[in-house]
matplotlib code that plots the C-alpha trace (Angstrom):
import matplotlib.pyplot as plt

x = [0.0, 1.3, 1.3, 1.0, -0.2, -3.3, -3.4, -6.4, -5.7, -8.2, -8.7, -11.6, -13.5, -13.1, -14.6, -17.6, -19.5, -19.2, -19.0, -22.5, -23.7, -21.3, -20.2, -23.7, -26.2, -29.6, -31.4, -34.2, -37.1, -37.1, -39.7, -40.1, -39.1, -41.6, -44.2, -41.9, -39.1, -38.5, -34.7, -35.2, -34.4, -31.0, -28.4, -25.8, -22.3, -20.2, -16.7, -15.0, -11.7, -8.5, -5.6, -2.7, -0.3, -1.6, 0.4, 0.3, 1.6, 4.4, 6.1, 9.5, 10.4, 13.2, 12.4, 13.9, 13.0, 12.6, 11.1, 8.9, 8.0, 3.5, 0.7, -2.4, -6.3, -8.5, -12.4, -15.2, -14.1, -17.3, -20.7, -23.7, -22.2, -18.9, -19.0, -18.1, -15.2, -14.3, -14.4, -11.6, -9.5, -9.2, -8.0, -5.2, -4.2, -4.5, -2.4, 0.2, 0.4, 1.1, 3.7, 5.4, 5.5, 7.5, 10.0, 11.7, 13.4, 10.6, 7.6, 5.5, 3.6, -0.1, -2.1, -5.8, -7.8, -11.5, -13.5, -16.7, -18.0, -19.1, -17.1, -17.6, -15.8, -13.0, -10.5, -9.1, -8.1, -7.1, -4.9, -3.5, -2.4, -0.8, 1.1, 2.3, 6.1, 6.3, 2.9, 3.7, 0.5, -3.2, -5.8, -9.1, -11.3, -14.4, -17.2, -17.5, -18.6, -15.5, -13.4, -14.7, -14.0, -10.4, -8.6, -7.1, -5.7, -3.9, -3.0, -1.4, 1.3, 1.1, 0.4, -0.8, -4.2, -6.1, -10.1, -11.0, -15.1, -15.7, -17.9, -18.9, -17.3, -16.9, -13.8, -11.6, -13.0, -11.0, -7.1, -6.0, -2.3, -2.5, -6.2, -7.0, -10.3, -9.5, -13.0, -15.7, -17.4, -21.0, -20.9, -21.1, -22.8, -26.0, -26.7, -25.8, -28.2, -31.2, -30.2, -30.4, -33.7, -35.5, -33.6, -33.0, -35.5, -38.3, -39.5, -41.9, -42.6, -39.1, -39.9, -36.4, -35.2, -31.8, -30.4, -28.6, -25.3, -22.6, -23.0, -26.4, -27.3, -24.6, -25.4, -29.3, -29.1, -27.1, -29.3, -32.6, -30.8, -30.9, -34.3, -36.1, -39.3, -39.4, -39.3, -42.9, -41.4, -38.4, -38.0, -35.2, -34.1, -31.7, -29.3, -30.7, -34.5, -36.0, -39.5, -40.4, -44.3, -44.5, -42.2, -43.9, -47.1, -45.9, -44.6, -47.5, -49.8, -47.3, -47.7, -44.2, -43.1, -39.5, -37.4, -34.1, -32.4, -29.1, -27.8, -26.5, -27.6, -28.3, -31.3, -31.7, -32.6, -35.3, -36.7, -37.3, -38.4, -40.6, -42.0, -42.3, -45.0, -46.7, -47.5, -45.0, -44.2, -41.9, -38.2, -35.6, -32.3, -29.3, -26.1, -22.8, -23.1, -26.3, -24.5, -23.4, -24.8, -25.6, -28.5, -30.0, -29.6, -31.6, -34.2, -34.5, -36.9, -37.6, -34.4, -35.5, -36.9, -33.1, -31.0, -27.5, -25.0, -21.7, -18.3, -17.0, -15.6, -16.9, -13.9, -15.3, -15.0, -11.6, -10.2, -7.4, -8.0, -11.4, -9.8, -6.8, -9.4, -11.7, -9.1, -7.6, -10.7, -13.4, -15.4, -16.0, -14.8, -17.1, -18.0, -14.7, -12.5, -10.5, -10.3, -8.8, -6.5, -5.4, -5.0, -2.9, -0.8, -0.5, 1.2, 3.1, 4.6, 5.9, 7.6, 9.1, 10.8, 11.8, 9.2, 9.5, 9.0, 5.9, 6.7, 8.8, 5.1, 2.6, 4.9, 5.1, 1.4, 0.5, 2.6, 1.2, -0.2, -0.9, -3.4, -4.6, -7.0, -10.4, -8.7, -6.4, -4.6, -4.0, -5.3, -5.9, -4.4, -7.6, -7.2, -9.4, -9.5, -9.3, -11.0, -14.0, -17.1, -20.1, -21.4, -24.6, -26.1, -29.0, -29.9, -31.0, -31.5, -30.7, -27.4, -25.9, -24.9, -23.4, -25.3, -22.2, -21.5, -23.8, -22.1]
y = [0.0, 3.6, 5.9, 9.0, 12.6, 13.5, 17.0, 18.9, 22.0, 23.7, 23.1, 20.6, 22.8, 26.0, 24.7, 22.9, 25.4, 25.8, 22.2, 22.1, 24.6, 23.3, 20.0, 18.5, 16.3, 16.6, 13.3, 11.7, 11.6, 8.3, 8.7, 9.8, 13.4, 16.1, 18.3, 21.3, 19.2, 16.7, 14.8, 16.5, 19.5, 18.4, 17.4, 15.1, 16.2, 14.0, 14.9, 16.8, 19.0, 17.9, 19.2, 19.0, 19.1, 16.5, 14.3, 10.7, 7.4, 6.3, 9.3, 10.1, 5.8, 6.6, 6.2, 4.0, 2.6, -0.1, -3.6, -3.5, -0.4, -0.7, 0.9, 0.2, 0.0, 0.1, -0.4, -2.8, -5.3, -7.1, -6.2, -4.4, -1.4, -3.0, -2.2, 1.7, -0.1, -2.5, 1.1, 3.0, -0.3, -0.6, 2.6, 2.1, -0.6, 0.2, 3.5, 1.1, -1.4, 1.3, 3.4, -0.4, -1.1, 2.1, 2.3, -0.9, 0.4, 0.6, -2.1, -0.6, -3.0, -3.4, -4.5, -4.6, -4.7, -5.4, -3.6, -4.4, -0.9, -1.0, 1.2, -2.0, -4.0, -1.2, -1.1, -4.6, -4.2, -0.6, -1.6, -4.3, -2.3, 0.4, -2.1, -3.5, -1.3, -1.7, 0.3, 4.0, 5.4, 4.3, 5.3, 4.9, 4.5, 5.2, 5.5, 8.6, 6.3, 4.1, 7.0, 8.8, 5.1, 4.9, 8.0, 8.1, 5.2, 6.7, 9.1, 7.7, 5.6, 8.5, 6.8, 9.4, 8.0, 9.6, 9.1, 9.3, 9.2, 9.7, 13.0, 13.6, 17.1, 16.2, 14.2, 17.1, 18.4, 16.1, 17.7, 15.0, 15.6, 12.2, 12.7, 14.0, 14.5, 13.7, 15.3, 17.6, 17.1, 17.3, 20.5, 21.7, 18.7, 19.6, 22.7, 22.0, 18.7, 21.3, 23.9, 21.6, 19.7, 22.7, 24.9, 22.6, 19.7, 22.6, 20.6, 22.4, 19.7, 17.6, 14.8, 14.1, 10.6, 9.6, 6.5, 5.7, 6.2, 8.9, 10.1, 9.8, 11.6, 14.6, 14.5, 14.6, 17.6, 19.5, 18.8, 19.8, 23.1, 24.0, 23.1, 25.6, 25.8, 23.0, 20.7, 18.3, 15.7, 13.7, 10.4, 7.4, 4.4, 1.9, -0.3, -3.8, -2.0, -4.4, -2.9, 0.4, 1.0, 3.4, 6.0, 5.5, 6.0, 9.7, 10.7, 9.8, 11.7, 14.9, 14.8, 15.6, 16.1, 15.1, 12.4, 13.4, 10.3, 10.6, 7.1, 4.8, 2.1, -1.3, 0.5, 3.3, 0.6, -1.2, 2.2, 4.0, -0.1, 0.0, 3.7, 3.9, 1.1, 2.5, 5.0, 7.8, 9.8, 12.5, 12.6, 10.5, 12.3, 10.4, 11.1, 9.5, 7.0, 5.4, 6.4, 3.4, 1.3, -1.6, 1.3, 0.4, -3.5, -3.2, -0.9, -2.2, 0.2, 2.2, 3.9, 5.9, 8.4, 8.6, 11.6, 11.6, 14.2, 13.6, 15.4, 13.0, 13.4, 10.3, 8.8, 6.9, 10.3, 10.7, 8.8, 7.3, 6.4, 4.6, 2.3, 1.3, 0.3, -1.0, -3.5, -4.1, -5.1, -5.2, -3.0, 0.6, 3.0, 3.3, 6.0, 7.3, 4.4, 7.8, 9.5, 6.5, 6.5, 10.2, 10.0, 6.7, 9.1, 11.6, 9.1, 7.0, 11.0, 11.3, 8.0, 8.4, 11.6, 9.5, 10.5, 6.6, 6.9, 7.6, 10.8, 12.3, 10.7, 12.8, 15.8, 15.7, 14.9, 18.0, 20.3, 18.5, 21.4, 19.7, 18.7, 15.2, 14.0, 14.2, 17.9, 19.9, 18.4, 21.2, 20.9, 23.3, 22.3, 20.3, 18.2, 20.0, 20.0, 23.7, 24.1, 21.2, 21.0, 19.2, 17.3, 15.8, 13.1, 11.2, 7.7, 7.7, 4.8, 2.3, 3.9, 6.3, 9.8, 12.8, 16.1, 18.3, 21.0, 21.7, 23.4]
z = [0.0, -1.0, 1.6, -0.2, 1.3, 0.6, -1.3, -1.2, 0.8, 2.6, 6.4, 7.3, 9.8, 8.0, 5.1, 5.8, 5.5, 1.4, 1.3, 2.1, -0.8, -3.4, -2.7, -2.0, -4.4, -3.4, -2.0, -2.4, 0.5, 2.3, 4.6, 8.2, 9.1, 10.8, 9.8, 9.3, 7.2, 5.0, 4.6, 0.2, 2.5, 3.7, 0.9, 1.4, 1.2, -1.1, -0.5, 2.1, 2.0, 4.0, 4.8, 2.6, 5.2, 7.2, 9.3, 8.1, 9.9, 7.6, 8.7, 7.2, 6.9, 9.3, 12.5, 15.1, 18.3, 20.9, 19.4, 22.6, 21.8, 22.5, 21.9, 23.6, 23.0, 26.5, 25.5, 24.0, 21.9, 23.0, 24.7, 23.1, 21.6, 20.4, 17.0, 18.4, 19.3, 16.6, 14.6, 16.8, 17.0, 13.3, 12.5, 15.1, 13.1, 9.9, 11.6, 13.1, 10.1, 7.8, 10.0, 10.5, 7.0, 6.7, 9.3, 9.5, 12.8, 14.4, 14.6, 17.0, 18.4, 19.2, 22.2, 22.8, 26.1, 26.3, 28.6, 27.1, 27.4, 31.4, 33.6, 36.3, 34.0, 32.8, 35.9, 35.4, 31.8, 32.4, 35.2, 33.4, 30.4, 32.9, 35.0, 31.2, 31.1, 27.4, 26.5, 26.4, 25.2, 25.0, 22.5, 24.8, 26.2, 23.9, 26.4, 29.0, 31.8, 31.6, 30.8, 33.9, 35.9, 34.7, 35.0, 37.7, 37.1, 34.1, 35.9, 39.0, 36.4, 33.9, 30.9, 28.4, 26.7, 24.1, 23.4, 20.0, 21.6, 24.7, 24.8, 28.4, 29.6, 33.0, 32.2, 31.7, 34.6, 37.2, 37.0, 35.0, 33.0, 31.1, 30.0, 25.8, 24.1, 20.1, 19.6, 20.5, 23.9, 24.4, 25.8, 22.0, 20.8, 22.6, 21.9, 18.4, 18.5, 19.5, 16.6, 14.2, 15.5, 15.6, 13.1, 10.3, 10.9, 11.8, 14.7, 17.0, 19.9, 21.1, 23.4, 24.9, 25.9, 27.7, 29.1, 32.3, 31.1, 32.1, 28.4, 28.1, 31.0, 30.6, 26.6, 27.5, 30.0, 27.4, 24.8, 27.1, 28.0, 24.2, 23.3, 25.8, 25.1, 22.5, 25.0, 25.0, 27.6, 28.9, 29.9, 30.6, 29.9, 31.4, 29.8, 28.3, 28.4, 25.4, 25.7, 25.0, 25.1, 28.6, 27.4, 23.4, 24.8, 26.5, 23.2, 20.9, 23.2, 23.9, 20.1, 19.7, 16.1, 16.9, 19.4, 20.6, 21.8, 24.1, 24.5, 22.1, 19.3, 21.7, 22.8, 20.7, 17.3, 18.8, 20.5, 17.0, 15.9, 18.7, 17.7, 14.6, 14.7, 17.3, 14.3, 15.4, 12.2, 13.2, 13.0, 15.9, 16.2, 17.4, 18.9, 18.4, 20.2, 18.0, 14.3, 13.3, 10.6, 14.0, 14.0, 10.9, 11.0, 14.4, 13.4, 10.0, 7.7, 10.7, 10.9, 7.6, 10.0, 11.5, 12.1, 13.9, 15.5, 15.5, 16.9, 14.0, 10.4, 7.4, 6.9, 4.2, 2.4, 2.7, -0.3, 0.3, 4.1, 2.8, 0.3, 2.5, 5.5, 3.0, 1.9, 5.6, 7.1, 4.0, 5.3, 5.1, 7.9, 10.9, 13.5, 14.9, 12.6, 11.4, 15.1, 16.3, 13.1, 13.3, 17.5, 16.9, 14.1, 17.1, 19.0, 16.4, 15.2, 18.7, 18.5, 15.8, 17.3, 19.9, 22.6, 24.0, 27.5, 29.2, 30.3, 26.7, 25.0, 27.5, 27.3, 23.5, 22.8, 25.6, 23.1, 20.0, 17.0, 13.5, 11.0, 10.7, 8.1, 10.4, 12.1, 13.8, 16.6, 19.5, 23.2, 25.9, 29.5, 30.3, 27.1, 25.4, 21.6, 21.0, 17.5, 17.9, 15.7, 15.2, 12.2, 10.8, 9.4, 8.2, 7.2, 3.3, 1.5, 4.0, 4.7, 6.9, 5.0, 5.9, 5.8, 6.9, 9.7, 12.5, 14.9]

ax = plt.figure().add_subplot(projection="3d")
ax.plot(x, y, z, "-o")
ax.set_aspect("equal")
plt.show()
């Protein structure tokens, strides 16, 4: 595989924007939606501008370093919402195979810990890959609630770790040096989620549901903030909830014209199933957490009435990165497949400049300012992204497509 730089030249964020009015091809109605909007209203955006500049895995090809020389993955390999990450997990390794199969003085190596996604179940595997001396950096983990659980035991061996997911803003809120954010948090993705419910989607009643999740519940109270008066009704749910009806039955008669949903896809498919044949006929909006294509396959035709918000680029429109994971792993990027790609670059670069020790790696990523293919790459002394965004997306034609910038 060549590892080429991608020249296009116009930063990502600065550009979405135009990308919307002139890179966009006008879609077809699928059904769902509310009374105010339609998805004919919303064109998808077919391409996306990215950096020319950006920094790549292969690197210069001569780098040198330790054979034991590890990265780390910390998060589900397993459990309900896995596929979230099965998605980071492959872009590290498509990130590490291609940086190896440059630099033949340095085969950084890769090992993966499964946490399926519980913060009860995340200490052992994150105390395992800490106590491991030859893992100097850790791309994880992608849920807030494990992130939250975990921290301080990063922090205590200081092991710098990166998530390329985990949303909730409260993790930057604990002093942690060894804590990054390689996204948005959802202290802009809620206010941006009600802007575009209302704004864009023209919905005048928003019944709002969350589950009992750390991101759920700080994404939910975010997102209620911003709706106001739009609000028709909250509710929760909890984690395995199969049936739906109660919480159906409040929505249908609020008569809310739109669902805002803050939890992920295990029970956010079979809720808009479960809905939507109850007769609902509004729009359901989606976080992160439920944009995967899990969210169709579980919801089957009912996920035409979908919408999604993301802190998260479409790798599968970036060219080159699409075909090489496409032929890696024969399948097409996922949700946060090119986050966990570009924050495995962040820490493969600092390698490679021989930042091999825990503490040279933390310092170096903590000074880190450079384009990647999903963004720019500069935190704040929280570890805090300092230029985030927020993008959209809607399900068309049994697929999941990008509708560009939201906030």
């Amino acid at each position: 595989m060549k590892h080429t730089r991608i020249m296009v030249g116009l930063a990502v964020a600065a550009t979405f924007g135009m990308a919307l009015s002139g890179c966009a091809n006008q879609a077809a109605p699928t059904g769902g939606g509310t009374s105010g909007g339609s998805k004919a209203d919303l064109p998808v955006v077919t391409s996306i501008p990215v950096p020319a500049n950006a920094v790549l895995p292969a690197g210069n090809g001569k780098a040198k370093c330790d054979p034991a020389t590890t990265l780390g993955f910390v998060g589900a390999e397993t459990g309900a919402n896995a596929q979230l990450g099965i998605n980071i997990f492959n872009g590290i390794q498509l990130a590490i195979d291609q940086h190896n199969k440059a630099n033949a003085d340095c085969q950084v190596k890769f090992t993966k810990f499964d946490t399926e996604g519980s913060p009860d179940k995340a200490t052992g595997p994150v105390t395992q890959a800490v106590n491991t001396p030859a893992i100097v950096g850790v791309i994880g983990l992608p849920f807030s609630g494990e992130s939250k659980a975990t921290g301080n035991i990063f922090e205590q061996k200081g092991l710098v770790h990166i998530t390329p997911s985990a949303t909730a803003p409260v993790l930057t809120t604990n002093g942690w040096k060894t804590f990054f954010r390689g996204l948005g948090n959802d202290s802009q993705q809620g206010p941006a989620a009600a802007n575009f419910v209302t704004e864009k989607l023209k919905a005048k009643k928003v019944y709002l549901v969350q589950d009992d999740s750390e991101y759920g519940i700080g994404l939910g109270g975010a997102t209620k903030t911003g709706l106001g008066s739009s609000i028709a009704g909250t509710d929760k749910v909890t984690t395995g909830q199969k049936d739906f009806s109660a919480v159906i039955s409040k929505i249908i008669n609020s008569k809310a014209d739109a669902v805002y949903y803050a939890g992920y896809y295990a029970e956010g498919a079979p809720f808009d199933q479960q809905l939507v044949a109850k007769g609902f006929k509004g729009a359901f909006v989606g976080p992160d957490g439920a944009k995967d294509d899990q969210f169709i396959k579980q919801a089957g035709d009912a996920s035409a009435n979908a919408y999604f918000t993301c802190p998260c680029i479409p790798g599968e429109l970036i060219p080159d990165f699409a075909k090489a994971y496409n032929t890696a792993f024969n399948a097409a990027p996922g949700t946060y497949s090119i986050e966990g790609y570009d924050v495995a670059t962040v820490l493969l670069s600092g390698i490679d400049k021989g930042k091999t020790s825990r503490a040279d790696l933390l310092s170096y990523v903590k000074s880190y300012d450079a384009d990647a293919l999903s963004k720019h790459y500069k935190w704040d002394d929280k570890g805090e992204l300092a230029k985030p965004a927020v993008y959209g997306y809607k399900v068309n034609a049994g697929k999941i497509v990008f509708i560009g910038q939201i906030g």
